[in-house]
C-alpha positions as CSV (number, residue, x, y, z in Angstrom):
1,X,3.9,-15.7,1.9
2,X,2.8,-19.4,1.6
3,X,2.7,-19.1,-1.8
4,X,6.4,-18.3,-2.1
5,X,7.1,-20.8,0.8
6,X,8.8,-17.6,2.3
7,X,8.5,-16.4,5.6
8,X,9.5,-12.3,6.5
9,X,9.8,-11.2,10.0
10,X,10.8,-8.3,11.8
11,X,11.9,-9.0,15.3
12,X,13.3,-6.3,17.4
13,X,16.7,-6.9,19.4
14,X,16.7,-7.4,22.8
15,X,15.6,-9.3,26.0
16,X,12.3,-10.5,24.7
17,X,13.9,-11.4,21.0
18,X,14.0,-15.2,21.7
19,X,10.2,-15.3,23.2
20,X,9.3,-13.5,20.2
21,X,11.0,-16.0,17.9
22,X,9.3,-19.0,19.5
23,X,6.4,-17.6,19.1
24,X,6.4,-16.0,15.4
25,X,8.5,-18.3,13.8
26,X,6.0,-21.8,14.4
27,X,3.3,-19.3,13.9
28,X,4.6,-18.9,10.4
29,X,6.1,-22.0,9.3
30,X,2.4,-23.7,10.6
31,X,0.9,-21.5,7.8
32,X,3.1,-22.8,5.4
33,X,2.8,-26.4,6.6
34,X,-0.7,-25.9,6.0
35,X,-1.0,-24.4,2.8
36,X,1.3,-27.1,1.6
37,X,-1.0,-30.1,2.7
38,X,-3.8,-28.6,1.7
39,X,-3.3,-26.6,-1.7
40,X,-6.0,-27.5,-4.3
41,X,-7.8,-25.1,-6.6
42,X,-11.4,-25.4,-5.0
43,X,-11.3,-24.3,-1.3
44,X,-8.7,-23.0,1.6
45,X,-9.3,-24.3,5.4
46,X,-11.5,-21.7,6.9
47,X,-9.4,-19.3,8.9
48,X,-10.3,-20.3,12.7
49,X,-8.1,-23.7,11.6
50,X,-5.9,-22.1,10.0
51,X,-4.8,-19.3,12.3
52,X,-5.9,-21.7,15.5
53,X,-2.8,-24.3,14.5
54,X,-0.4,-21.1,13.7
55,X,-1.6,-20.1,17.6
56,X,-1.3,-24.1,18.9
57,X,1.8,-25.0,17.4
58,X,3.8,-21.3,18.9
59,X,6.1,-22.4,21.5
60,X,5.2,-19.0,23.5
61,X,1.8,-18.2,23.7
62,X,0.1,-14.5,22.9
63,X,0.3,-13.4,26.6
64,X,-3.0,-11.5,26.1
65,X,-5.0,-14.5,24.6
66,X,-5.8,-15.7,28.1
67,X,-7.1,-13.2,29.5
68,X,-9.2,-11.9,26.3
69,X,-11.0,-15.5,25.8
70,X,-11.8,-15.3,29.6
71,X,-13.4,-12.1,29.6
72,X,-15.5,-12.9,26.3
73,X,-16.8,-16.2,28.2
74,X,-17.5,-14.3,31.3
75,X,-19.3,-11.5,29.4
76,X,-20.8,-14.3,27.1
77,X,-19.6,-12.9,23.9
78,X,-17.6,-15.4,22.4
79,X,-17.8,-15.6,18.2
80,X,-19.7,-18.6,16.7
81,X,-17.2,-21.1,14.9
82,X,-18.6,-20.9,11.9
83,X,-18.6,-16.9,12.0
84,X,-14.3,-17.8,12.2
85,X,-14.3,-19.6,8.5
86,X,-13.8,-16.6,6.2
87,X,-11.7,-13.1,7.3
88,X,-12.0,-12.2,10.9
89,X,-13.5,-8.9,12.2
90,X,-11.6,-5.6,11.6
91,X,-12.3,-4.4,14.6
92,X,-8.8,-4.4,16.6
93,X,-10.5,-6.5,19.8
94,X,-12.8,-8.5,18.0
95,X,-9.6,-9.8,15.7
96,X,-7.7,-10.3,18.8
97,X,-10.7,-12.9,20.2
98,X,-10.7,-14.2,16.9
99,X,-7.3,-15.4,17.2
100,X,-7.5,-16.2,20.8
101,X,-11.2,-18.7,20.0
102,X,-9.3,-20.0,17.2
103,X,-6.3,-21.4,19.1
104,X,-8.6,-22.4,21.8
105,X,-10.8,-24.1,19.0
106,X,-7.8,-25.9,17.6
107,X,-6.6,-27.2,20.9
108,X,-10.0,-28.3,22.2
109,X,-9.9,-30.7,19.1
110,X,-6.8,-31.8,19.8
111,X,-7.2,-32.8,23.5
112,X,-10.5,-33.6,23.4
113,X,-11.6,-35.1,19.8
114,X,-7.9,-36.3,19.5
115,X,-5.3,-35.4,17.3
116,X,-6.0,-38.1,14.7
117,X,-9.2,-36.1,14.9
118,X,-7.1,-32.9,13.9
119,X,-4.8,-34.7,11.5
120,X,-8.1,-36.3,9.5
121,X,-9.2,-32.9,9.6
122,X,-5.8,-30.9,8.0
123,X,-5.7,-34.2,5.5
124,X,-9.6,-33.7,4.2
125,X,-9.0,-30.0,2.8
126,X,-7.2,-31.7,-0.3
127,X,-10.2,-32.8,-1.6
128,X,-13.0,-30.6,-2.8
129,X,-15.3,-30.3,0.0
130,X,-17.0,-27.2,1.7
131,X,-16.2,-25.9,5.5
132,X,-19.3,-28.4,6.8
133,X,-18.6,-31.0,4.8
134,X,-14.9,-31.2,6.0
135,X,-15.7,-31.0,9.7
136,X,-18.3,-33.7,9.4
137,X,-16.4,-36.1,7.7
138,X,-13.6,-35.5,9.7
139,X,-14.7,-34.9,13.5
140,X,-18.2,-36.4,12.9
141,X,-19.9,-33.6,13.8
142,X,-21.8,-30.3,12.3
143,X,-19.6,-26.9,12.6
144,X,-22.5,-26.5,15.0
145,X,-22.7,-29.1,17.6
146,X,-18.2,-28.2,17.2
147,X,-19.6,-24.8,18.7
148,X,-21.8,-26.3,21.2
149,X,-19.3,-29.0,22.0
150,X,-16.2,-26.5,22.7
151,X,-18.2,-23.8,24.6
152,X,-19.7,-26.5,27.0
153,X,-15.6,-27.5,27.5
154,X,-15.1,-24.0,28.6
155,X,-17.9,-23.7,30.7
156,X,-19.3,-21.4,28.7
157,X,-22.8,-20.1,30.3
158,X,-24.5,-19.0,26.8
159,X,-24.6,-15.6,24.8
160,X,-25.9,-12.6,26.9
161,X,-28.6,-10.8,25.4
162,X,-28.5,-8.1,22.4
163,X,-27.8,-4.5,24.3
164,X,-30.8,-2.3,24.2
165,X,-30.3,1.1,23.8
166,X,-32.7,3.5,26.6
167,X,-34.8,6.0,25.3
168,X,-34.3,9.4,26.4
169,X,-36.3,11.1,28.8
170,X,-38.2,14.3,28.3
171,X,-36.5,16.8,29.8
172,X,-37.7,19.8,30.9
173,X,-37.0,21.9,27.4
174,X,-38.6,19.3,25.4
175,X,-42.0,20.4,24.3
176,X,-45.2,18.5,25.2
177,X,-47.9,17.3,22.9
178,X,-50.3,20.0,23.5
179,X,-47.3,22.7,23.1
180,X,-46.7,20.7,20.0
181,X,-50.0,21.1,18.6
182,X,-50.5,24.7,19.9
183,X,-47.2,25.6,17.5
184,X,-48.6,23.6,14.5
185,X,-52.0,25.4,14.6
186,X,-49.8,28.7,14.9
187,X,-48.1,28.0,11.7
188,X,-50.5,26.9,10.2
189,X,-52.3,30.2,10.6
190,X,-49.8,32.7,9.7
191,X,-49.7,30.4,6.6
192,X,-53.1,31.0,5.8
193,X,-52.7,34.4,6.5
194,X,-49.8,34.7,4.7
195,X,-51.8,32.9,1.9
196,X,-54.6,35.2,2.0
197,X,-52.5,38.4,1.6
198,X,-50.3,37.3,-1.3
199,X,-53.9,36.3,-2.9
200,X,-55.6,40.2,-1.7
201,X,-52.2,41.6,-3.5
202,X,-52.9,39.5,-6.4
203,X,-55.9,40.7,-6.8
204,X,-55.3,44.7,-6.0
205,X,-52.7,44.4,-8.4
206,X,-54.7,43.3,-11.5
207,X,-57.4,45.7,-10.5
208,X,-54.6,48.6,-10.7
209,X,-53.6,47.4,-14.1
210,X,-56.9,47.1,-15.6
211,X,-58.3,50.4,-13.8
């Protein structure tokens, strides 16, 4: 709760307690860190920064991460940066390459760009500027070429193309045009006939009455 300055976590006893509390405990306190240096009434960092220092500052790693950002750049799926800036997906694995792109966002800035780079970048949220604004003052760069210039440090190959769905073939109980046409010109016979009757009834009936 950065608000509250308050941190609540449950952590199961056992062999893999003290993994778990290097890893949840700087996750949490980098939230707070951040919403402390940051807090001003006109925006929030946009979540891939905040949630990618929460994943660069844990002193064990998601053990999943790895493997789920190398799958998305081998499949060439990986999110766009700026898609990161407000709430991540709720889809269970597109949330948990959300997190994994945002740590590997936050890191690439900080090895790459620098961590001045990183600090400038915390240090501009206190001042009212949007998501683009920030980066390029800070990094000197669009939220773009950030994209372009992170992907090409993973190697990344490019987006594979939208899935198609196939149509289905015509299988053998599907009707074909002709059969098609042959049952519309039946219907639409017995309706005429149908048609013609009610209108003979009609007719016999009013002739009964007057007779």
């Amino acid at each position: 709760h950065p608000e509250w300055n308050l941190i609540v976590a449950e952590i199961d006893p056992g062999n893999a307690a003290a993994a778990e509390v290097r890893r949840m405990v700087p996750h949490e306190i980098s939230h707070l860190i951040l919403h402390q240096a940051t807090a001003n009434p006109f925006n929030t960092p946009p979540n891939w920064l905040d949630e990618g220092l929460a994943v660069y500052n844990q002193e064990t790693p998601d053990p999943q991460f790895r493997g789920v950002l190398d799958r998305a750049i081998t499949e060439g799926r990986l999110i766009p940066v700026r898609a990161l800036n407000s709430s991540f997906p709720s889809d269970p694995d597109q949330a948990i390459l959300s997190y994994a792109q945002s740590g590997s966002i936050v890191a690439f800035i900080a090895d790459d760009l620098g961590e001045e780079k990183l600090a400038a970048l915390v240090a501009v949220f206190r001042d009212e500027v949007s998501y683009a604004e920030a980066v390029d003052r800070s990094l000197g760069m669009t939220i773009d070429e950030l994209d372009s210039a992170w992907k090409a440090s993973l190697d990344y190959q490019g987006d594979a193309p939208p899935e198609t769905s196939t149509p289905a073939k015509s299988g053998g109980s599907e009707l074909s045009r002709n059969q098609w046409l042959g049952v519309v010109a039946c219907t639409g016979l017995f309706a005429l006939a149908g048609l013609a009757l009610g209108i003979v009834g009609v007719v016999n009936y009013r002739r009964l009455r007057h007779a």
